[in-house]
N, C-alpha and C positions, 0 to 999 in steps of 0.2 A: 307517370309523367303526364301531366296537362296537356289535352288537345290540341289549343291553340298553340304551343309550341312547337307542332312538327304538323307537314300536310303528306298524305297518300295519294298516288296516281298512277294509273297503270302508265307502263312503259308497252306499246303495245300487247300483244297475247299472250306474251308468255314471260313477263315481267315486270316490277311496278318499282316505283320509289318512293322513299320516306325523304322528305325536303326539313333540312332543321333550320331553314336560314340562305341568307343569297351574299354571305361576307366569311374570311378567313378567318377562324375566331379559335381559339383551342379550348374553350368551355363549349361551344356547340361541338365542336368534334372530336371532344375527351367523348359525349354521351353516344356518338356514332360511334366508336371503336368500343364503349360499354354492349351498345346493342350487336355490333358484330361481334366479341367472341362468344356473348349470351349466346348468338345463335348459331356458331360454332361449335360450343357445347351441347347445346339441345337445339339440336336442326329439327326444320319444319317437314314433312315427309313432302318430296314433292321439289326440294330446292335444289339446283343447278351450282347456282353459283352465287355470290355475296362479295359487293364493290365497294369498298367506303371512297369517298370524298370527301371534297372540303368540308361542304356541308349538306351531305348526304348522300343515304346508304340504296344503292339499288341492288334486289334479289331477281335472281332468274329461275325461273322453274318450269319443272317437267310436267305440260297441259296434260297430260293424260296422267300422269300418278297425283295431280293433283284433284283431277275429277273424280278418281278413285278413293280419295281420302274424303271427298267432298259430295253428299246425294243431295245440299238444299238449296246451294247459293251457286253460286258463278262461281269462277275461279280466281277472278280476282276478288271479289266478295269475303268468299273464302280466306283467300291467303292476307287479306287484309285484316280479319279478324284474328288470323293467329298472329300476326304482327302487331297486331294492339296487345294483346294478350303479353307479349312478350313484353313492349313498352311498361304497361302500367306495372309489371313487374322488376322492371328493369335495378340489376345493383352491380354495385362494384367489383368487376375480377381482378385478378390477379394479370397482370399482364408477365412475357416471358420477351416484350422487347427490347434492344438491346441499341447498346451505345457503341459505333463504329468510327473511326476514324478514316479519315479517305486522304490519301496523299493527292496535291495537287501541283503540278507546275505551272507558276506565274508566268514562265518566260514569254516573252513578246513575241516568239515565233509559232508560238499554242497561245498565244491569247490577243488573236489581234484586233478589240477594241478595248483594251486596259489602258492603253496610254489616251484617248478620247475620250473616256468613262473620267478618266481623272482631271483632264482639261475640263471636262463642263462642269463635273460637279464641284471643283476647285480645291483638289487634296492629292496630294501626292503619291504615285502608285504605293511605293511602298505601304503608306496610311491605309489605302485602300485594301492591300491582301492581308494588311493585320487586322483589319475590321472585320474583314470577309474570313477570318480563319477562329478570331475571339468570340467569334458567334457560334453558338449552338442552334441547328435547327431540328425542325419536326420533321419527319415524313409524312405527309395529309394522305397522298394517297398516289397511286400508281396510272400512269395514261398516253394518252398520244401517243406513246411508240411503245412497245414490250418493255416493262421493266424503269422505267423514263420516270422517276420520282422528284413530284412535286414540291419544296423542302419550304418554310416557313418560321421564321421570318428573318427578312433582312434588314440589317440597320440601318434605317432611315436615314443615315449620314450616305449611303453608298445604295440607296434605290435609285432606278434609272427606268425609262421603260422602255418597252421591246422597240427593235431596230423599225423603221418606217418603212424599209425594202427587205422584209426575210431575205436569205442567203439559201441560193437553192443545194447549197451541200454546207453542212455541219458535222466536221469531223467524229466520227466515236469518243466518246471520252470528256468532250467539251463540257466545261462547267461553266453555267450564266446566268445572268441574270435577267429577271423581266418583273421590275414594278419591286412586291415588297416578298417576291420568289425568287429562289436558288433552284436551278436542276443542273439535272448531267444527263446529255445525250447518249446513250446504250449502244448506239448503232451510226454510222453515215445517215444522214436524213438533210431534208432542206427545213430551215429555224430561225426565228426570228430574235431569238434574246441576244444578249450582250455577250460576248464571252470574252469571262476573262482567265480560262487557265486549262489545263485540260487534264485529266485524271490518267494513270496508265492501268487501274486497275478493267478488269469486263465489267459492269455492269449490269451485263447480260449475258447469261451464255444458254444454250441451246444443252446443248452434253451434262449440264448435271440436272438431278432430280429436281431440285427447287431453281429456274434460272434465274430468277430476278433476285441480285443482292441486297437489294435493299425491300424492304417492307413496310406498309404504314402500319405508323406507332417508334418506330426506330428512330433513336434519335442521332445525329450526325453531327459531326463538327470535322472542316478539313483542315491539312497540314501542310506548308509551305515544304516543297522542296524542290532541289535544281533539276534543270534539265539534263547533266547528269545519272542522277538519280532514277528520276524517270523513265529512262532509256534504259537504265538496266533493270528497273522495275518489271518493265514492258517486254523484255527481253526474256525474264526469266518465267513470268507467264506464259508467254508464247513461247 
């Protein structure tokens, strides 16, 4: 992979990042999910942990087994070197992610800026959760709250950007939007995006071995259904 198309910099001491870009793009971060399973596969001795993002991947590792692997350079020196190492090598895996459907309730009592998303943009709710459901999106990558997946992209008919006064509580489950992103809130938290619908599936849970349902690279598409539905969804979960 050519130089000029990614920059290295440490994240302080015990971490750095590879930068491919400063925009949502899914050819810069097809090559970030290439380099993370690369180094999933063949980890670097020394590595913690591995973050993809939109457009770019940070590793953490462990200063003392990497000074162990390492008697000539620094440690970021080091782990930088084996991160180019892996770049100029970089090929195509096999990926193992998966296509999920996510049930959604539109109703106005879980989505209350759907009916003002659709007065400014000028379309009628309905148009708007069939746009927001015929879309396919990415998972880019995982943040702000455990689990809390960044999804991409939204159709430009139905982009909107985040509220001007975050909401200092954002129920669990909320799906919204902000700009030309889709997520779903995992947890109660305070959030700034639009929301227009809310899931009853966890999207986080604590008790199983993998808690975050969704994964980057997974790709998503949700499904209109009543609230009703919902409630007994939610029900039979819990």
């Amino acid at each position: 992979m050519d130089a000029h198309t990614y920059h290295i910099y440490p994240l302080g001491d015990q971490a750095l990042t590879i930068q491919f870009g400063d925009t949502i793009n899914e050819a810069t971060n097809k090559k970030i999910m290439q380099l993370f399973r690369q180094l999933q596969i063949n980890p670097i001795k020394g590595v913690k942990d591995i973050i993809p993002a939109y457009a770019s991947l940070t590793i953490c590792y462990n200063c003392t087994m990497a000074y162990k692997a390492n008697s000539t350079a620094g440690n970021f020196e080091w782990m930088k070197e084996q991160i180019i190492s892996h770049l100029q090598s970089i090929k195509e895996i096999a990926s193992n992610n998966r296509f999920i459907h996510i049930p959604v309730c539109y109703d106005f009592s879980l989505a209350p800026d759907l009916q003002e998303i659709s007065l400014i943009l000028g379309i009628s709710v309905e148009e708007l959760i069939e746009i927001h459901c015929a879309t396919t999106y990415s998972v880019f990558m995982i943040g702000f709250l455990p689990g809390f997946p960044y999804m991409a992209s939204v159709d430009e008919r139905i982009r909107i950007n985040r509220k001007a006064t975050p909401r200092t509580i954002v129920p669990k489950g909320s799906v919204g939007i902000a700009g030309e992103q889709t997520g779903i809130y995992p947890l109660d938290s305070p959030g700034g995006w639009q929301l227009i619908g809310q899931t009853p599936l966890n999207i986080f849970d604590v008790s199983k071995e993998i808690p975050c349902l969704l994964q980057p690279g997974d790709t998503i598409q949700f499904n209109s259904i009543s609230l009703k539905e919902f409630e007994q969804i939610k029900n039979e979960i819990n």
